[in-house]
C-alpha positions in Angstrom: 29.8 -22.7 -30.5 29.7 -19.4 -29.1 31.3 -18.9 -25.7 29.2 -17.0 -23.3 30.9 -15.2 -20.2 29.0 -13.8 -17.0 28.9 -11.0 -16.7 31.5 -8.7 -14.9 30.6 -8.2 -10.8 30.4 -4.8 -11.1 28.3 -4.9 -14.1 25.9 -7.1 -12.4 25.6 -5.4 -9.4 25.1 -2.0 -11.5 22.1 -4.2 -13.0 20.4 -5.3 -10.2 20.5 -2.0 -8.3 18.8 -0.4 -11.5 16.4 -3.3 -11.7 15.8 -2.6 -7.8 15.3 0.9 -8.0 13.4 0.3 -11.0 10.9 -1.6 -9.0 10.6 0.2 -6.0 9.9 3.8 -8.4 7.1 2.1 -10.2 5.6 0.3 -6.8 5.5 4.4 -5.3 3.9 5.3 -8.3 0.7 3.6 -6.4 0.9 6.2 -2.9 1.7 9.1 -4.8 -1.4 8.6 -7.0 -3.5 7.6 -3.3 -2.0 10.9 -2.3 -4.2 13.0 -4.5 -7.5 10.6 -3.7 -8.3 13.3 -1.1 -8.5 16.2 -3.3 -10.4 14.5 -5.8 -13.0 13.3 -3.0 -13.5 16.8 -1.7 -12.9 18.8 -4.8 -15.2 16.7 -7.6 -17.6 14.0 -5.5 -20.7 14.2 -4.2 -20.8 15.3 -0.4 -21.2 12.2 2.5 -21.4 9.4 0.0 -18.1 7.2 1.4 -19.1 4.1 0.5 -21.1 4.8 -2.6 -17.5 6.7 -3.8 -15.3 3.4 -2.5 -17.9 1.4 -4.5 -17.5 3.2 -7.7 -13.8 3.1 -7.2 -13.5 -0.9 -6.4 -16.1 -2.8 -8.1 -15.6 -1.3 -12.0 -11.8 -1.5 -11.7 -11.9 -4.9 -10.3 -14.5 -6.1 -13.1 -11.7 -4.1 -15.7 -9.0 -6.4 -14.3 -10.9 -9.6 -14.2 -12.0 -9.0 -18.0 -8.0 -8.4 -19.2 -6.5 -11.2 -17.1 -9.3 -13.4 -17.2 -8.5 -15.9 -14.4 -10.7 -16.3 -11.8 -9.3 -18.0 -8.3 -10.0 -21.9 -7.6 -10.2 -23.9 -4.4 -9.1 -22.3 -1.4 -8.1 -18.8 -3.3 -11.8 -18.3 -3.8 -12.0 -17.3 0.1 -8.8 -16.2 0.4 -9.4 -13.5 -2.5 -12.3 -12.7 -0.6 -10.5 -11.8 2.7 -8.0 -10.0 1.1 -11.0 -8.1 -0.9 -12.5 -7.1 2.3 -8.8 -6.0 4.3 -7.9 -4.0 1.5 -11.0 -3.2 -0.1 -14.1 -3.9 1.3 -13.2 -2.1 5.1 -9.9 0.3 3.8 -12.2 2.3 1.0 -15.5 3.3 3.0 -12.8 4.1 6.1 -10.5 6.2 3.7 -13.4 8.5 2.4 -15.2 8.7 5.5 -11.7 10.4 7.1 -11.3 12.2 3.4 -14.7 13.9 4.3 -14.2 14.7 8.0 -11.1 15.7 8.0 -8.7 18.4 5.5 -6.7 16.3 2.7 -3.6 16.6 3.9 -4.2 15.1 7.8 -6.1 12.6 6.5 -3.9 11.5 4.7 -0.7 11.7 6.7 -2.4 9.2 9.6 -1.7 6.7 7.1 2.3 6.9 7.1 2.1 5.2 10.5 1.4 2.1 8.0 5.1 1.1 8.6 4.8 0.2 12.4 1.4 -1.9 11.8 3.4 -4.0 9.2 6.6 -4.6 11.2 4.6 -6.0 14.5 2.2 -8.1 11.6 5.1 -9.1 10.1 6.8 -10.5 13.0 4.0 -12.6 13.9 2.8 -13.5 10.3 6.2 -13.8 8.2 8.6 -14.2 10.7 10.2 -11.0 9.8 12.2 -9.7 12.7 12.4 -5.8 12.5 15.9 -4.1 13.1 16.0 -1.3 15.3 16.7 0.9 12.3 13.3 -0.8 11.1 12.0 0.3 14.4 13.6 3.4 14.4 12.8 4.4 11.3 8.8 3.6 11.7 9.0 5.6 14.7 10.6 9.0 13.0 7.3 8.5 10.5 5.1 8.3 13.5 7.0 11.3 14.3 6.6 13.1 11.2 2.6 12.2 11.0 2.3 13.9 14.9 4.4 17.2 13.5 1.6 17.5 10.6 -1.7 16.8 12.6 -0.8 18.4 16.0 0.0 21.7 14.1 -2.8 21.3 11.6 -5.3 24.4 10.9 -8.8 23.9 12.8 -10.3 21.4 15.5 -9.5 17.6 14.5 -12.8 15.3 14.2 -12.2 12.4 16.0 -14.5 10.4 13.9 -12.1 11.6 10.8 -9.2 10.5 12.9 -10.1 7.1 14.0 -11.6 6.0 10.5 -7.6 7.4 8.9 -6.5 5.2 11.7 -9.0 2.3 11.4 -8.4 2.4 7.5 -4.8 2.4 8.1 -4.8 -0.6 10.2 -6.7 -2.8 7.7 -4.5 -1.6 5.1 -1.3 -2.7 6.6 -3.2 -6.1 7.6 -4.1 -7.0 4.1 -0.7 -6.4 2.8 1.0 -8.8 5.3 -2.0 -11.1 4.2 -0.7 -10.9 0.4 3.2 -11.2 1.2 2.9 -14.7 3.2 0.2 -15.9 0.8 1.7 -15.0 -2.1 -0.2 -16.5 -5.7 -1.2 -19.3 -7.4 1.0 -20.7 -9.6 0.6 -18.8 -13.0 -1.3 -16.0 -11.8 0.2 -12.6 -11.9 -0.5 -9.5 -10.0 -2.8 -8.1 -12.3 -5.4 -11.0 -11.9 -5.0 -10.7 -7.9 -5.5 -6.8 -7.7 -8.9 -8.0 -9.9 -10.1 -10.5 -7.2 -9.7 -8.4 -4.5 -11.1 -5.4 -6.0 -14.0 -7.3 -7.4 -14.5 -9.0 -3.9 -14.4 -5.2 -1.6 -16.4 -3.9 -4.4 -19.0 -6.6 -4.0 -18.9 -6.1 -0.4 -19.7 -2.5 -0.2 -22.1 -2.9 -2.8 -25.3 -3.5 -0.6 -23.9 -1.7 2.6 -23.7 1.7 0.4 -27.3 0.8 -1.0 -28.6 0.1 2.7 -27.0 2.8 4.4 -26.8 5.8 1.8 -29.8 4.9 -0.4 -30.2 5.4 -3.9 -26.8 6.4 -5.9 -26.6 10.4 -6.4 -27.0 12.5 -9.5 -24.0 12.8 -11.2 -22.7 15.6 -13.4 -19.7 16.1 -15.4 -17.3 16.7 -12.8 -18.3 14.0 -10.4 -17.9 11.7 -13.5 -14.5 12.6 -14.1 -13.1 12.3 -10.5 -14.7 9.0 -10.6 -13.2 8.0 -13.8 -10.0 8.9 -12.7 -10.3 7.0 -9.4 -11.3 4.1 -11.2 -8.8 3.6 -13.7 -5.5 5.3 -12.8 -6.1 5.5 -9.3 -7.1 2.2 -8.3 -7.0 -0.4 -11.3 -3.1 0.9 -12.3 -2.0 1.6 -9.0 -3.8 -1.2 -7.1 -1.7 -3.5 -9.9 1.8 -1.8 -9.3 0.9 -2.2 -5.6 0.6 -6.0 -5.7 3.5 -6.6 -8.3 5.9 -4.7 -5.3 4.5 -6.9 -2.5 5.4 -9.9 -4.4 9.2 -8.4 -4.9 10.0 -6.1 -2.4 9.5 -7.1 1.8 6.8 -6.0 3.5 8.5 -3.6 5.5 10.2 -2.2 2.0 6.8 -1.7 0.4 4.6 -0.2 3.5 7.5 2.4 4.1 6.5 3.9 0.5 3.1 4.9 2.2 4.4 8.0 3.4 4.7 9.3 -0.1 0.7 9.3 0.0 0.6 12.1 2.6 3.3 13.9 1.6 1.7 14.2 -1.9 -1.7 14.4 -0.5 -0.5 17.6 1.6 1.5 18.9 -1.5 -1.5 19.1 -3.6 -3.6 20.1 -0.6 -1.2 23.6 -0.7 -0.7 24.0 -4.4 -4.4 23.0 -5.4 -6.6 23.9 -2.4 -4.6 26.9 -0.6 -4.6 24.6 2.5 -1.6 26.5 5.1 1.4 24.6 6.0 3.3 25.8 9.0 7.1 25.4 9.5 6.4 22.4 11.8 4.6 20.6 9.5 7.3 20.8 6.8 9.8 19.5 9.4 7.0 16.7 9.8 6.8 16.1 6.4 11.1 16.1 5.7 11.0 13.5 8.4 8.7 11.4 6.9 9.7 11.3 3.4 13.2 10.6 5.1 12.0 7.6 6.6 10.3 6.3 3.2 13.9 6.6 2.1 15.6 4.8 4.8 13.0 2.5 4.6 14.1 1.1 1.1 17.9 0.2 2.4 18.3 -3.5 3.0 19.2 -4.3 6.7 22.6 -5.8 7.2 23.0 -9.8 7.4 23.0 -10.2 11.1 24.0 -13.9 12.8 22.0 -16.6 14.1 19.4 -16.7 16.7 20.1 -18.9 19.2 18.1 -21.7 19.4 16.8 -24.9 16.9 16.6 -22.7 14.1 17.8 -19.1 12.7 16.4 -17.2 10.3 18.2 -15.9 7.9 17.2 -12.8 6.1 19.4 -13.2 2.5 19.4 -11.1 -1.2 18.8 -14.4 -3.5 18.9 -15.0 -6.9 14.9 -15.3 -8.3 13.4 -18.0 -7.6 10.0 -19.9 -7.1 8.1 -20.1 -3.5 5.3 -21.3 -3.3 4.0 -20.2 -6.9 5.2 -16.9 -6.9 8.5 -15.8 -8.4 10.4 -13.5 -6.5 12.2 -11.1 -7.2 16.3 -10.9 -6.8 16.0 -8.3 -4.2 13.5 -9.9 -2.3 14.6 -11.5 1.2 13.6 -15.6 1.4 13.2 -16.7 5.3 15.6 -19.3 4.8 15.6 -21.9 8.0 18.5 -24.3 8.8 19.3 -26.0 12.0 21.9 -24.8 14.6 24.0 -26.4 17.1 
């Protein structure tokens, strides 16, 4: 018989923080590509067609997903798929383009970072996740960051544009502290999820874009590339990636990648479109992508709550809970009883 030995602590440890990191670069992968979704939208589309744009987006990269994984949900899943469909489908698409048309690529984009402080007071409520003050701290620098940009932007700010970055943002964050505490069905992965919920917003804009903006547009060349792009890499890769890092990384971990969405949106804004970026907003922009970075540190084991039970936020070895398995980096709410 041949002996096997674990391996060395150090060794181990080197392994798990390249298997973290590993994770956490292929969940950005999903923001960064969102980054560029403004460009696209005002560069290629057709003009004041939000929902006809989030339909072509959703609905054929859902159907994509459905037709490779080929597991459709059963029993309660069938309504849950649906809400997640509409958080992060159904309302966050037509809201995104509407403040990708109203307002220049780079703001619009940039509301979104405050992401981070909707998912740490949902959290709280809906995992039990209590955020540390560097949590709190660290959402508030990206709120910080997001101000520095938009105050100091170029030209009058459209409040509509605004309040549908914000609105969009909102349901965003909600639907991702949906997916964390509901987790998957046993022997479903993330790619058949992103297909329901895709499949499900896409079906839901699907007759409020024919109702409110009429017959689809004409479509030439370009408008067909920007929406195959959109489609596949865009949304049907990313929108995967996305849901394989909620099911690994916290909540908290994965929202605080968002700010990589404005930061690329406002990159490409001044190296594709010649959009301005003043001194101020390059301090707004360090701060954010700082905060994206602190964002990823695990908080420090802290003691007991008092009361009739703690939770315990602990690095565990993967496991199963409640059909999902988890990743080693992921923290478990683990309650036991104290004194």
């Amino acid at each position: 018989m041949t002996a096997h030995t674990a391996p060395a602590p150090n060794t181990a440890n080197t392994m798990h923080t390249a298997s973290r990191l590993s994770l956490i670069a292929l969940t950005a992968i999903a923001p960064i590509s969102w980054g560029t979704t403004y460009a696209v939208t005002t560069e290629f589309l057709p003009a004041d067609r939000p929902l006809f744009t989030g339909l072509v987006r959703a609905l054929p990269a859902g159907l994509l997903l459905l037709a490779i994984s080929r597991r459709l949900p059963r029993g309660v899943w069938w309504w849950k798929a649906a809400a997640l469909g509409a958080l992060n489908i159904g309302a966050f698409f037509p809201l995104l383009f509407l403040s990708a048309y109203r307002l220049p690529g780079g703001m619009a984009a940039v509301v979104g970072s405050v992401g981070p402080l909707f998912v740490a007071g949902l959290a709280t409520v809906l995992l039990g996740e209590r955020p540390t003050v560097r949590t709190l701290l660290t959402g508030i620098a990206a709120a910080l960051g997001v101000s520095l940009v938009v105050l100091k932007a170029a030209g009058a700010l459209d409040p509509v544009g605004l309040f549908a970055a914000l609105a969009s943002t909102a349901s965003m964050s909600t639907g991702t502290v949906l997916t964390k505490r509901w987790g998957r069905p046993a022997g479903v992965g993330p790619l058949a999820l992103a297909g329901w919920q895709l499949t499900a917003g896409g079906l839901l804009i699907a007759p409020l874009a024919l109702l409110v903006e009429g017959a689809p547009p004409p479509l030439d060349t370009r408008a067909i590339g920007g929406y195959l792009y959109l489609a596949l890499a865009n949304t049907a890769v990313s929108y995967w990636l996305w849901i394989r890092g909620i099911g690994r990384l916290s909540a908290t971990q994965v929202t605080f990648l968002g700010p990589l969405s404005p930061l690329t949106a406002a990159i490409v804004g001044w190296a594709a479109l010649g959009q301005a970026l003043t001194p101020l907003q390059l301090l707004g922009m360090t701060i954010a992508f700082g905060a994206t970075i602190l964002g990823q540190l695990r908080p420090r084991p802290t003691g007991p709550t008092p009361g009739r039970l703690a939770l315990h936020d602990e690095p565990r070895p993967a496991e199963a809970v409640g059909g999902e398995v988890l990743g080693p980096d992921e923290p478990v709410q683990r309650a036991r009883a104290t004194p």
